[in-house]
C-alpha positions in Angstrom: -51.5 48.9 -58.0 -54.2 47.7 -55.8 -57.6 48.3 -56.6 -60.6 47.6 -54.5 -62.7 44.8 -55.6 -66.3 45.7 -56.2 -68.9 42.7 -53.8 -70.2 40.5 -55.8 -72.6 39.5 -52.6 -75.9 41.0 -52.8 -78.4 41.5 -49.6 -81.3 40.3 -51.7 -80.7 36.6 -50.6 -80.2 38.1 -46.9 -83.4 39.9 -47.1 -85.4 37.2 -48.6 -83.9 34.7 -45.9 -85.3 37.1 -43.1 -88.6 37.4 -44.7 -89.1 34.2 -45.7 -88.4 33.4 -41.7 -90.5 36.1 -41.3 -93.7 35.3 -43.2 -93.1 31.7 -41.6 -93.1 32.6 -38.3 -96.7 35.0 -38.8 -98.3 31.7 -40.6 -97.1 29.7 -37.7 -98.6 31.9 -35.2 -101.7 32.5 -37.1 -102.4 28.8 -37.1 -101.4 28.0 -33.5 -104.2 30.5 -33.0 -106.3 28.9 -34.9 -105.7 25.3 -33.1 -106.6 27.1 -30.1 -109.9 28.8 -31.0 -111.2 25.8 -32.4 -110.4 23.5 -30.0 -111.5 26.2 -27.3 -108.4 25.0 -25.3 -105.9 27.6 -24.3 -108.2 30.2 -25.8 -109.7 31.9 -22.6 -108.3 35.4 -21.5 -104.5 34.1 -20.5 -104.3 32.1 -23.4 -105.1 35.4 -25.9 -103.0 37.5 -24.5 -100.2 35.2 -24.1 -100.6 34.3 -28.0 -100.8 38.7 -28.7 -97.7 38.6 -26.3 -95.5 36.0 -28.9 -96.7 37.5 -31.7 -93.8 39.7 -32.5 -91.3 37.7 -30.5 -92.0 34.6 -32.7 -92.0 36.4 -36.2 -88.4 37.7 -34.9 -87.2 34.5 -33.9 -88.1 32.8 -37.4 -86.6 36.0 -39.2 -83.2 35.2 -37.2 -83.6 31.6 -38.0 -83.3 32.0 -41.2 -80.7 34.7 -41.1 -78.3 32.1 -39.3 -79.5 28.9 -41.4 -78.4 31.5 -44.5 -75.0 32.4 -43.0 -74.4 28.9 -42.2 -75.6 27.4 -45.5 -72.8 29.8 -47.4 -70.5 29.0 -45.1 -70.8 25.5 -45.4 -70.9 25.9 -49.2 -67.6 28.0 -49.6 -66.1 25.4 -51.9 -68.5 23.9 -53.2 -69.6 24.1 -57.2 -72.0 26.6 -58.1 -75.1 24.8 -57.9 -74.5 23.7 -54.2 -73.7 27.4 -53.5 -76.9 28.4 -55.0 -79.0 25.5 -53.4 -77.5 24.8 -49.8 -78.5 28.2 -48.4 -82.0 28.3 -49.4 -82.4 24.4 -48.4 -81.3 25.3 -45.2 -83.1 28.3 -44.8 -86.8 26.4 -45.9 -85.6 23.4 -43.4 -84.6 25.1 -40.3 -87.4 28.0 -40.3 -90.1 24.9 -41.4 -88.7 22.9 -38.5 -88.8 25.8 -35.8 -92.2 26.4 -36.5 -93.3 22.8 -36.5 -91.5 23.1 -32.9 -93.9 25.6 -32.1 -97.1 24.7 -33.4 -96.5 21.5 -31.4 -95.4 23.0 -27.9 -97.5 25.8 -28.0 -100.8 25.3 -30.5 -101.8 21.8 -29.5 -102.1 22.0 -25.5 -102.2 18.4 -24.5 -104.7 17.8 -21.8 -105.2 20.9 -22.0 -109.4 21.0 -20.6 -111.3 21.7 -24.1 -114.7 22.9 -24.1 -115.7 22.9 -27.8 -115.7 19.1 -28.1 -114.3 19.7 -32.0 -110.8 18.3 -30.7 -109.8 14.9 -28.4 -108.0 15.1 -25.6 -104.3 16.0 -27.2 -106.2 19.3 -28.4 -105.0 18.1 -32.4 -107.8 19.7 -34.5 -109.2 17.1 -36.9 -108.4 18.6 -39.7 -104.8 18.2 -38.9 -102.4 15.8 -41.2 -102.0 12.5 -39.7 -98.7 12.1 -41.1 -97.1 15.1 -39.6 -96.9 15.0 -35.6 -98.2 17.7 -33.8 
């Protein structure tokens, strides 16, 4: 007699991937605006609305960044023991949605050249405050 297996997969790890993208993607944005404002470069009418235009488009992206890093990250951990099955998913998630807004921060929150008129920031539009050791 066949009987039907109940899943053992729950969607809390799905959901948690896409908010965790999520939550990365509206710190990522808040903080390229931030960059901007202070280094008053980018920050003039165009540059406001185009950062209000990529608000929602750049929480999404993250959210399906980490959706796809989960699916791979189980995928890739099929076989594996139980700790790797645990582990790789949420490794890959953290990595690939950190990385993607590290990508952005740097293309679209540090506008090099870019004509500054605060004179907080030098000429690559890096705020000060800003780590030496991670590249913007």
């Amino acid at each position: 007699m066949d009987t039907i297996k109940p899943s053992s997969g729950s969607c809390l790890p799905w959901a948690g991937s896409a908010s965790f993208g999520a939550a990365v993607g509206f710190v990522v944005w808040s903080l390229t605006v931030w960059a901007r404002a202070y280094c008053d470069a980018g920050f003039d009418a165009g540059g406001r609305f185009e950062l209000n235009l990529l608000l929602l488009p750049v929480v999404g992206a993250e959210a399906c960044v980490g959706l796809v890093a989960h699916a791979a990250g189980r995928r890739l951990a099929l076989r594996a023991p139980t700790a790797v099955r645990a582990l790789l998913p949420a490794l890959l998630v953290v990595g690939t949605t950190v990385w993607a807004a590290w990508w952005f921060f740097a293309t679209r929150g540090t506008l090099d050249g870019y004509p500054g008129d605060s004179g907080l920031c030098p000429a690559s539009n890096v705020p000060p405050q800003w780590p030496d050791w991670i590249p913007a």
